[in-house]
Backbone as XML, in Angstrom:
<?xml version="1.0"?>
<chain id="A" units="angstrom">
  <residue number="1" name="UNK">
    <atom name="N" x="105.658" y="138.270" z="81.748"/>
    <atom name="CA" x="106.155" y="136.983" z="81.296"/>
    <atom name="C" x="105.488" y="135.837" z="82.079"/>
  </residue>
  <residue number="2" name="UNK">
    <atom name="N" x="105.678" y="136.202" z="83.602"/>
    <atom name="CA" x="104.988" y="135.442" z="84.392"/>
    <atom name="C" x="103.301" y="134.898" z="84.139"/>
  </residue>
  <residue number="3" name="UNK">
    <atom name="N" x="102.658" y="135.651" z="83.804"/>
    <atom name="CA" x="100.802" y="135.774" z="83.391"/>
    <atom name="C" x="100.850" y="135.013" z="82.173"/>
  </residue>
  <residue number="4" name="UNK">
    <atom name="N" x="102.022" y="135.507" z="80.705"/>
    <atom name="CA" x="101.644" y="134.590" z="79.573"/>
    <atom name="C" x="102.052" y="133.157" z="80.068"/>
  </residue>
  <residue number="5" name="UNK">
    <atom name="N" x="102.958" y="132.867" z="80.871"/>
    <atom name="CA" x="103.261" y="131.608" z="80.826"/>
    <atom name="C" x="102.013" y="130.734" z="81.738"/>
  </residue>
  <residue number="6" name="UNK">
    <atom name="N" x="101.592" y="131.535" z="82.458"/>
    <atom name="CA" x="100.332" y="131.230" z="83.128"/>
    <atom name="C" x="99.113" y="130.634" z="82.657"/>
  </residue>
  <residue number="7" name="UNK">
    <atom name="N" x="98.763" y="131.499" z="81.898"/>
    <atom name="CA" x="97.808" y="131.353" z="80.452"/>
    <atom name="C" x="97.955" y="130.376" z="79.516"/>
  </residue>
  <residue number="8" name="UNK">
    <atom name="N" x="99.352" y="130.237" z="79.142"/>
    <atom name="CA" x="99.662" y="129.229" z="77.927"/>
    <atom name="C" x="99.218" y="127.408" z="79.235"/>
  </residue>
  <residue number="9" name="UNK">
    <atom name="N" x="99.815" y="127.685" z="79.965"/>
    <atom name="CA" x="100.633" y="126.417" z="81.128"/>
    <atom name="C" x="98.715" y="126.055" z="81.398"/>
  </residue>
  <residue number="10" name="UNK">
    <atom name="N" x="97.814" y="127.005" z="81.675"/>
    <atom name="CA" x="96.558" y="126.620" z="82.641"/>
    <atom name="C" x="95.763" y="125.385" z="81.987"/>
  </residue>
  <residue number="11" name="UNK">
    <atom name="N" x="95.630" y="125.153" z="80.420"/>
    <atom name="CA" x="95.007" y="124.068" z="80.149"/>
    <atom name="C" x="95.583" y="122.804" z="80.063"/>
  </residue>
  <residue number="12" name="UNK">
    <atom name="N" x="96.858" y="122.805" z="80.264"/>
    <atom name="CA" x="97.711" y="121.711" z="80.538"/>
    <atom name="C" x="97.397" y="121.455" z="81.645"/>
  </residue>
  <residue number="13" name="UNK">
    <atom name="N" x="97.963" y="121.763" z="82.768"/>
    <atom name="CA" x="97.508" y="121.840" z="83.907"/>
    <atom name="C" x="96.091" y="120.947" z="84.764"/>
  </residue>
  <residue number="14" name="UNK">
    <atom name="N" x="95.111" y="121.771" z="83.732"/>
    <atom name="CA" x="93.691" y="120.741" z="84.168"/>
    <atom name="C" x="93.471" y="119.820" z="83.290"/>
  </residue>
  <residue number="15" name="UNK">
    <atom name="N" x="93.956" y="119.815" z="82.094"/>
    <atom name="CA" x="93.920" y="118.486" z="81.550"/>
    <atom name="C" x="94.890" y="117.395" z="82.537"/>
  </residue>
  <residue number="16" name="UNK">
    <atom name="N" x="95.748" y="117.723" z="82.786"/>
    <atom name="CA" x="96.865" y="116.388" z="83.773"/>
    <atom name="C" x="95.999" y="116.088" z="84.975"/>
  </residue>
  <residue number="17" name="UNK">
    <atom name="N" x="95.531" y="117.499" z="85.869"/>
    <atom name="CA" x="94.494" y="117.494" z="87.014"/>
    <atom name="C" x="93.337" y="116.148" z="86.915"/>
  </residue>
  <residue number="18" name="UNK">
    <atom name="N" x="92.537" y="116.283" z="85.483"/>
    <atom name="CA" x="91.408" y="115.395" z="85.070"/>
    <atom name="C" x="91.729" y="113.966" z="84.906"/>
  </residue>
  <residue number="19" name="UNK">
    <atom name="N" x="93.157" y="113.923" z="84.071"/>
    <atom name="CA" x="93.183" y="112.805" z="84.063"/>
    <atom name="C" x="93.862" y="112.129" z="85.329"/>
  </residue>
  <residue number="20" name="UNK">
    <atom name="N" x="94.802" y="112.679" z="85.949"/>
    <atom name="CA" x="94.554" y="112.180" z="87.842"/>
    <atom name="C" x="94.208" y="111.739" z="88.286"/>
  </residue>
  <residue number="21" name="UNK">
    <atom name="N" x="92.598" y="112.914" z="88.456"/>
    <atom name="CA" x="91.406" y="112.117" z="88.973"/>
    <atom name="C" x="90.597" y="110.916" z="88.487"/>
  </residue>
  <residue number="22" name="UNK">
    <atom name="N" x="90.781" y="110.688" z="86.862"/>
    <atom name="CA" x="90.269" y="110.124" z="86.455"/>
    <atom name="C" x="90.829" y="108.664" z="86.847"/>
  </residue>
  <residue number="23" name="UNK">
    <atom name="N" x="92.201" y="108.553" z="86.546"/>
    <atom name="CA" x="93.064" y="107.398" z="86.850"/>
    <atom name="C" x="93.036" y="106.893" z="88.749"/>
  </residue>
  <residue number="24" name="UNK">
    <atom name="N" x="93.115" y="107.963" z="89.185"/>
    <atom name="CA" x="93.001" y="107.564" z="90.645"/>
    <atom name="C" x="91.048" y="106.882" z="90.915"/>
  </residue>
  <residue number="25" name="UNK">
    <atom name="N" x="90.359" y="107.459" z="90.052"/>
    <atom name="CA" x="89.019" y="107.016" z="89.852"/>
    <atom name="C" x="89.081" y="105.067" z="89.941"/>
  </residue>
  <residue number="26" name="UNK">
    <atom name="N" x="89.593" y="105.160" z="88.237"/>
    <atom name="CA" x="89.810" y="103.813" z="88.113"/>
    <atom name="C" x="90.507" y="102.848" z="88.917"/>
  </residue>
  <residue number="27" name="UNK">
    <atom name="N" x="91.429" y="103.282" z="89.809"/>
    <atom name="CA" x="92.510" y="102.681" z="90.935"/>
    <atom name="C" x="91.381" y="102.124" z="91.656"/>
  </residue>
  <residue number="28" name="UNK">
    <atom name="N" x="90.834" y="103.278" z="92.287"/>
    <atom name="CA" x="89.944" y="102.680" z="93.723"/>
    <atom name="C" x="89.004" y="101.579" z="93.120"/>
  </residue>
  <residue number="29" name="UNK">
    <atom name="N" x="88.232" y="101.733" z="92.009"/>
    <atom name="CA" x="87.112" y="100.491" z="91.612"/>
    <atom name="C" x="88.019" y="99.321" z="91.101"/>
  </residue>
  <residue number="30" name="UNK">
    <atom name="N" x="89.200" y="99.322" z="90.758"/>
    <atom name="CA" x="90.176" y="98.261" z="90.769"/>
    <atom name="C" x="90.417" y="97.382" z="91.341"/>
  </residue>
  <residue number="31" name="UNK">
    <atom name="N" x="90.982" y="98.140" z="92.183"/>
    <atom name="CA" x="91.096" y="97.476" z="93.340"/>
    <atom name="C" x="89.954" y="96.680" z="94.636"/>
  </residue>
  <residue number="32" name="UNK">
    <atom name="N" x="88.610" y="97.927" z="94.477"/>
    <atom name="CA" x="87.821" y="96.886" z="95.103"/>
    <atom name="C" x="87.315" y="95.497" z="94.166"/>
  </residue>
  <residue number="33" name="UNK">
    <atom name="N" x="86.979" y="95.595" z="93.282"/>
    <atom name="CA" x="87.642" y="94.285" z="92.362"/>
    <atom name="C" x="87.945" y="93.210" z="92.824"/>
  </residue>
  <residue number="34" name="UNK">
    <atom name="N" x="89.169" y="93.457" z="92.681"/>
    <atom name="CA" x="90.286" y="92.746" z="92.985"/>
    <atom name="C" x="89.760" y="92.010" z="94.136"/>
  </residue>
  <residue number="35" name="UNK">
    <atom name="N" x="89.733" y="92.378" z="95.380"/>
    <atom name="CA" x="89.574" y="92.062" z="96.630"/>
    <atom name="C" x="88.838" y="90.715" z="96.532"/>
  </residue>
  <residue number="36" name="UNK">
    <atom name="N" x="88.059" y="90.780" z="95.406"/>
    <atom name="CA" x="87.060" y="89.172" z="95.362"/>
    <atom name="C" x="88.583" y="88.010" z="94.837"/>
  </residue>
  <residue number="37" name="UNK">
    <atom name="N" x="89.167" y="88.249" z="94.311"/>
    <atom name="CA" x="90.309" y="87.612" z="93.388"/>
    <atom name="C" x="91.266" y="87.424" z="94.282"/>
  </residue>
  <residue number="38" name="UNK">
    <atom name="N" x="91.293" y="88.057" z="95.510"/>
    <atom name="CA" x="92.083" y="87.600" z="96.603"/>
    <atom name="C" x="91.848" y="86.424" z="97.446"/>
  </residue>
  <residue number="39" name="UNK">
    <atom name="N" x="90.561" y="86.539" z="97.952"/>
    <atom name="CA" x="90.142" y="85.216" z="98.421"/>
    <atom name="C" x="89.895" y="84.056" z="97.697"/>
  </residue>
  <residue number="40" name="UNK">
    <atom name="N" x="89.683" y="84.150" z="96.206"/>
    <atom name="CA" x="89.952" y="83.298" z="95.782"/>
    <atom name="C" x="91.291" y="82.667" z="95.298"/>
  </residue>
  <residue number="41" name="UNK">
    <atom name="N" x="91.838" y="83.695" z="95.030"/>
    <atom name="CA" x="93.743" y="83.144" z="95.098"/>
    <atom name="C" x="94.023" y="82.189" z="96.511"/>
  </residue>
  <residue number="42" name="UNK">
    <atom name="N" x="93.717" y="83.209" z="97.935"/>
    <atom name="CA" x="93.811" y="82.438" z="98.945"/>
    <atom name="C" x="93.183" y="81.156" z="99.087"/>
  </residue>
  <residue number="43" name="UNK">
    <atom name="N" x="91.971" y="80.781" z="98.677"/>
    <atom name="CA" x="91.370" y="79.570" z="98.892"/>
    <atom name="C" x="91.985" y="78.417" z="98.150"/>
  </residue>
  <residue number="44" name="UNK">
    <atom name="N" x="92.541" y="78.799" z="96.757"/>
    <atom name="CA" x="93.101" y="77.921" z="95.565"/>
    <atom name="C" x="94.684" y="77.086" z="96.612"/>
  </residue>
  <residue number="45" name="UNK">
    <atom name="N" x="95.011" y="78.131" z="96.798"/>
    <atom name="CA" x="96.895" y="77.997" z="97.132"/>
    <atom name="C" x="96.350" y="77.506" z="98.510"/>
  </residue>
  <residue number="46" name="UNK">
    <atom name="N" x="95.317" y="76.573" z="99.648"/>
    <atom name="CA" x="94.798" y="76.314" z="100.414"/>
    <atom name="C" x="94.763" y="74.914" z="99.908"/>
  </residue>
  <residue number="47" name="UNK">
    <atom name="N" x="94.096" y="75.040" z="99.496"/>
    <atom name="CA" x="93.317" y="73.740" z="98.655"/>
    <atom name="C" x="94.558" y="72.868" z="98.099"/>
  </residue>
  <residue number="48" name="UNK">
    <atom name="N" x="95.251" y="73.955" z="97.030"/>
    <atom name="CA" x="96.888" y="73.080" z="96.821"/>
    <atom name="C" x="97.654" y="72.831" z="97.584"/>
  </residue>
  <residue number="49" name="UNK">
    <atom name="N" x="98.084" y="73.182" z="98.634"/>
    <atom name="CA" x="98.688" y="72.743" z="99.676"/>
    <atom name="C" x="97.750" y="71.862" z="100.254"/>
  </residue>
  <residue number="50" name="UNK">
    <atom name="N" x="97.023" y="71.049" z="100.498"/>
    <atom name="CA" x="96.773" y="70.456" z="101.173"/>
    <atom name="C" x="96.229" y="69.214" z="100.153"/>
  </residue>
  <residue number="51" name="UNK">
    <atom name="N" x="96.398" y="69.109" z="99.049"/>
    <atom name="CA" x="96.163" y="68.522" z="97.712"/>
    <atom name="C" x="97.856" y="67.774" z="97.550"/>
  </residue>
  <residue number="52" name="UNK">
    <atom name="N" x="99.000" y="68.618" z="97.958"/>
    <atom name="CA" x="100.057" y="68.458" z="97.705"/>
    <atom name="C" x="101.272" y="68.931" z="96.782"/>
  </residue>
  <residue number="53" name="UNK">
    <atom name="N" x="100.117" y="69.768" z="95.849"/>
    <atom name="CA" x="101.276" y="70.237" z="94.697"/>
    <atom name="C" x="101.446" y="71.842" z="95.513"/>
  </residue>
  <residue number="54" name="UNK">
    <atom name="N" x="102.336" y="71.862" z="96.320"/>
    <atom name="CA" x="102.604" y="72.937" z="97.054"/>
    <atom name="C" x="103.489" y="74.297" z="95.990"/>
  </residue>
  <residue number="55" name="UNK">
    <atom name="N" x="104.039" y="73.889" z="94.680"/>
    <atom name="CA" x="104.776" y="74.840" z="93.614"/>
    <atom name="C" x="103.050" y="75.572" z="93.129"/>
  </residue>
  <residue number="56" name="UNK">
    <atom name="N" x="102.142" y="74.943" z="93.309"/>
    <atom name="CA" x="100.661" y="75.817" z="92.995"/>
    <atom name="C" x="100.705" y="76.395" z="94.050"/>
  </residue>
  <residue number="57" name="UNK">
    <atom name="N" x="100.256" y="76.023" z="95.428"/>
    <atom name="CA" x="99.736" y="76.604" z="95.880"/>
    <atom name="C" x="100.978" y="77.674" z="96.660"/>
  </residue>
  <residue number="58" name="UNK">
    <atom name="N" x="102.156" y="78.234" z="96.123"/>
    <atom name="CA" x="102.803" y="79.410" z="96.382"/>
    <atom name="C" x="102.706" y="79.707" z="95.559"/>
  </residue>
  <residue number="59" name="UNK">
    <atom name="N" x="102.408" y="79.634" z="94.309"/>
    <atom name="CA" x="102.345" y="80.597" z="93.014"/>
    <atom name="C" x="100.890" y="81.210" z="93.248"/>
  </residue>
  <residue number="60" name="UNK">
    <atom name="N" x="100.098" y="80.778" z="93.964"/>
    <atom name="CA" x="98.457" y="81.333" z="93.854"/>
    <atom name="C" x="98.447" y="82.281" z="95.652"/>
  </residue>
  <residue number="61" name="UNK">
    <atom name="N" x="99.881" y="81.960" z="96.219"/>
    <atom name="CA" x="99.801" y="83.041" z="97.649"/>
    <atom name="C" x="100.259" y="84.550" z="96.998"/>
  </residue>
  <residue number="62" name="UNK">
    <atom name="N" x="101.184" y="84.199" z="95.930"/>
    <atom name="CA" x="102.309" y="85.462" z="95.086"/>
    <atom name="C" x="100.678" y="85.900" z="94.467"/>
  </residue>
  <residue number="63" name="UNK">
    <atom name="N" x="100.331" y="85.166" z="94.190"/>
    <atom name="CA" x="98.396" y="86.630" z="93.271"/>
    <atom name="C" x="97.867" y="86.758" z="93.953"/>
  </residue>
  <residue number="64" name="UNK">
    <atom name="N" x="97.791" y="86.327" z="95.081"/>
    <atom name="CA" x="96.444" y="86.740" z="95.869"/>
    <atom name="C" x="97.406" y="87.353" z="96.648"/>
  </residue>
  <residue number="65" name="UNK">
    <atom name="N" x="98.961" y="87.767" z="96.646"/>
    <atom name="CA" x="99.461" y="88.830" z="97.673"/>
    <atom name="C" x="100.158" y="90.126" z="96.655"/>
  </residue>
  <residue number="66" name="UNK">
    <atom name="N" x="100.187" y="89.761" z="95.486"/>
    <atom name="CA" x="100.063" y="91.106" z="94.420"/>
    <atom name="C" x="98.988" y="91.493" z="94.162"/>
  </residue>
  <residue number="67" name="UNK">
    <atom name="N" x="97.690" y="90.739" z="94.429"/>
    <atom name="CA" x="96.249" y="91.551" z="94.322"/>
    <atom name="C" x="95.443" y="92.378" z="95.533"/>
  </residue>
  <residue number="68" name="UNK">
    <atom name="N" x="96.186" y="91.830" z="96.587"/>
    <atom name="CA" x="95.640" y="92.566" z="97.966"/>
    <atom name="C" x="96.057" y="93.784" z="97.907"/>
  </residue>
  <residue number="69" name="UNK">
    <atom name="N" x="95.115" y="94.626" z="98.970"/>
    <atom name="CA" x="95.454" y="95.795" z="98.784"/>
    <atom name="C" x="97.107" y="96.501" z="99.075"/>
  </residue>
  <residue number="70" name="UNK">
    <atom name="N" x="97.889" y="95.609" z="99.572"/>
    <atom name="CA" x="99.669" y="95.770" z="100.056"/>
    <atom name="C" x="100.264" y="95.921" z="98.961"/>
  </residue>
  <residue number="71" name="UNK">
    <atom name="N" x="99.743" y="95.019" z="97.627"/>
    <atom name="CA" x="100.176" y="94.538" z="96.714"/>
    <atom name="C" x="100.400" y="95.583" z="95.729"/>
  </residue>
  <residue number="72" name="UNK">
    <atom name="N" x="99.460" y="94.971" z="94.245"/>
    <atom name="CA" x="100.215" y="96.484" z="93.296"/>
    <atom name="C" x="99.143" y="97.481" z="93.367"/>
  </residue>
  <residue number="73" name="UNK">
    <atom name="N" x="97.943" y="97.787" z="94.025"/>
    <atom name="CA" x="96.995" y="98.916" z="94.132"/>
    <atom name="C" x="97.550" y="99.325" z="95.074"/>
  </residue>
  <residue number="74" name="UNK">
    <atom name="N" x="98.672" y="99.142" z="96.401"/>
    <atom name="CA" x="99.163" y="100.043" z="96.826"/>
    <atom name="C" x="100.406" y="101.069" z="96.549"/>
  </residue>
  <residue number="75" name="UNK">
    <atom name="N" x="100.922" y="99.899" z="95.366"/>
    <atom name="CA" x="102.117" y="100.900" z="94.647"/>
    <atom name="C" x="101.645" y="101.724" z="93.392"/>
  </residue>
  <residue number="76" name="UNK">
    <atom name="N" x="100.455" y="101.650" z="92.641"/>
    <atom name="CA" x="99.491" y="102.272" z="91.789"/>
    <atom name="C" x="99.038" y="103.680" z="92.965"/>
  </residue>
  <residue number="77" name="UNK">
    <atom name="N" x="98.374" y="103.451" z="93.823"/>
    <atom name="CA" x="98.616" y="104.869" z="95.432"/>
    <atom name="C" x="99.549" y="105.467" z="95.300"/>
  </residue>
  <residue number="78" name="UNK">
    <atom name="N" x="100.334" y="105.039" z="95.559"/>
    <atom name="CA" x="102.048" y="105.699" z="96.045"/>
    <atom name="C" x="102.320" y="106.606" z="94.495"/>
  </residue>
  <residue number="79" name="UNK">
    <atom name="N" x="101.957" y="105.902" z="93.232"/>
    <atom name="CA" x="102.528" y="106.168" z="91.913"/>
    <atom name="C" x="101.311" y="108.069" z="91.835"/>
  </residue>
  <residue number="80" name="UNK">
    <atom name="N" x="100.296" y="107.399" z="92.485"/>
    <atom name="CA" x="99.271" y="108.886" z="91.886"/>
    <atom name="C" x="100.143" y="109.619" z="93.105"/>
  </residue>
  <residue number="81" name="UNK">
    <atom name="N" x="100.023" y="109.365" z="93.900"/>
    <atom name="CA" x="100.392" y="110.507" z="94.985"/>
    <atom name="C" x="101.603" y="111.231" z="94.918"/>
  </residue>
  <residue number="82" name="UNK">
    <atom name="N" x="102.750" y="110.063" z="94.494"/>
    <atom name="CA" x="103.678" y="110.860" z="93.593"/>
    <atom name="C" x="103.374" y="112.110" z="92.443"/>
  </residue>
  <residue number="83" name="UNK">
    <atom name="N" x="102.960" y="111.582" z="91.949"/>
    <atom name="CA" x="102.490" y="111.981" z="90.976"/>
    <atom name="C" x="101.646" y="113.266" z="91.401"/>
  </residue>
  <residue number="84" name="UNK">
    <atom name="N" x="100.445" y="113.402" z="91.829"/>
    <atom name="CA" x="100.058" y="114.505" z="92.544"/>
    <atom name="C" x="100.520" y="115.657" z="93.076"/>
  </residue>
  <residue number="85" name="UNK">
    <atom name="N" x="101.726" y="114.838" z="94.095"/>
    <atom name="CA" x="102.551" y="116.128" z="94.543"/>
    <atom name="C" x="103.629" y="116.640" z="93.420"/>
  </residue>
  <residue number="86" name="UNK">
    <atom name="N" x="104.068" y="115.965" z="92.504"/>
    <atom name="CA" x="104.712" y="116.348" z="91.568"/>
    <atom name="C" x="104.167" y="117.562" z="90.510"/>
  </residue>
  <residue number="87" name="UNK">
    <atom name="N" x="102.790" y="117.520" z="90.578"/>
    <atom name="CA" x="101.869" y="118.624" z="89.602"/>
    <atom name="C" x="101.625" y="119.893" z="90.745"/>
  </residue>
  <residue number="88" name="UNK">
    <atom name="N" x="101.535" y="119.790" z="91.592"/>
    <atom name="CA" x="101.345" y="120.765" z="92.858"/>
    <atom name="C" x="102.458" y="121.642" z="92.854"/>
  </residue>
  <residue number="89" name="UNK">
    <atom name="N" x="104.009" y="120.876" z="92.656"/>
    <atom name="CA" x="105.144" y="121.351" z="92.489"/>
    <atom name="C" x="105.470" y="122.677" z="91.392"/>
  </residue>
  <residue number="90" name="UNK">
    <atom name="N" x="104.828" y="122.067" z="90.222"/>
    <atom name="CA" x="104.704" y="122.616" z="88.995"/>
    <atom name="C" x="103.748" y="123.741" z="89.005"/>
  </residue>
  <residue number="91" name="UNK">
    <atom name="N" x="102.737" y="123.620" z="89.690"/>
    <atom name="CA" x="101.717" y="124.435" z="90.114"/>
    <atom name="C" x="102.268" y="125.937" z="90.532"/>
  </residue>
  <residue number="92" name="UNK">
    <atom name="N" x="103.160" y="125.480" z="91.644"/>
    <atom name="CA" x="103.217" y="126.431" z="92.766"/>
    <atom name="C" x="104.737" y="126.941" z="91.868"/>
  </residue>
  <residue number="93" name="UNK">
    <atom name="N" x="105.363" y="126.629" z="91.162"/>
    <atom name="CA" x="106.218" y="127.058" z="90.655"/>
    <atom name="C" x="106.189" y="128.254" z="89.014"/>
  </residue>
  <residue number="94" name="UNK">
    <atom name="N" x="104.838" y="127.767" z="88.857"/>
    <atom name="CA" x="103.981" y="128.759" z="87.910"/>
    <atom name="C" x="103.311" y="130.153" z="88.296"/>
  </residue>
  <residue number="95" name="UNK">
    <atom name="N" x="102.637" y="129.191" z="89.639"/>
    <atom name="CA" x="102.006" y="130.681" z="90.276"/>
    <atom name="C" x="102.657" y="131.540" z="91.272"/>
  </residue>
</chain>
């Protein structure tokens, strides 16, 4: 019972595996990305504060501190790695 379910379960398995990697792929080039869009958030919300319309320049600290890496590419991390150990689970509960 154990082997058919093995067999049926294995291409599922590396299909979820692929796309993983694939998605954790896209995370990392995302995010380095991003990193240009930070300093420019930071420079904008700089510039507005010292311009005076200070309701800009905290709305442009909130993107350039959801685009840093703390921000949502570190909870997109946390989500694969979840995620990761969650298929490992499934894994080891098959084999």
């Amino acid at each position: 019972m154990k082997t058919a379910l093995r067999i049926t379960l294995a291409p599922v398995m590396l299909a979820i595996r692929l796309m993983l990697g694939l998605a954790a792929f896209i995370t990392s080039i995302a995010s380095s990305v991003l990193g240009i869009s930070v300093s420019l958030f930071a420079l904008l919300s700089v510039i507005e504060f010292f311009i005076g319309y200070w309701q800009n320049g905290i709305a442009f600290m909130v993107l350039a501190f959801l685009a840093s890496p703390i921000g949502l590419p570190a909870i997109a991390n946390l989500l694969l790695n979840l995620l990761d150990h969650l298929i490992g689970f499934f894994e080891g509960l098959v084999c």
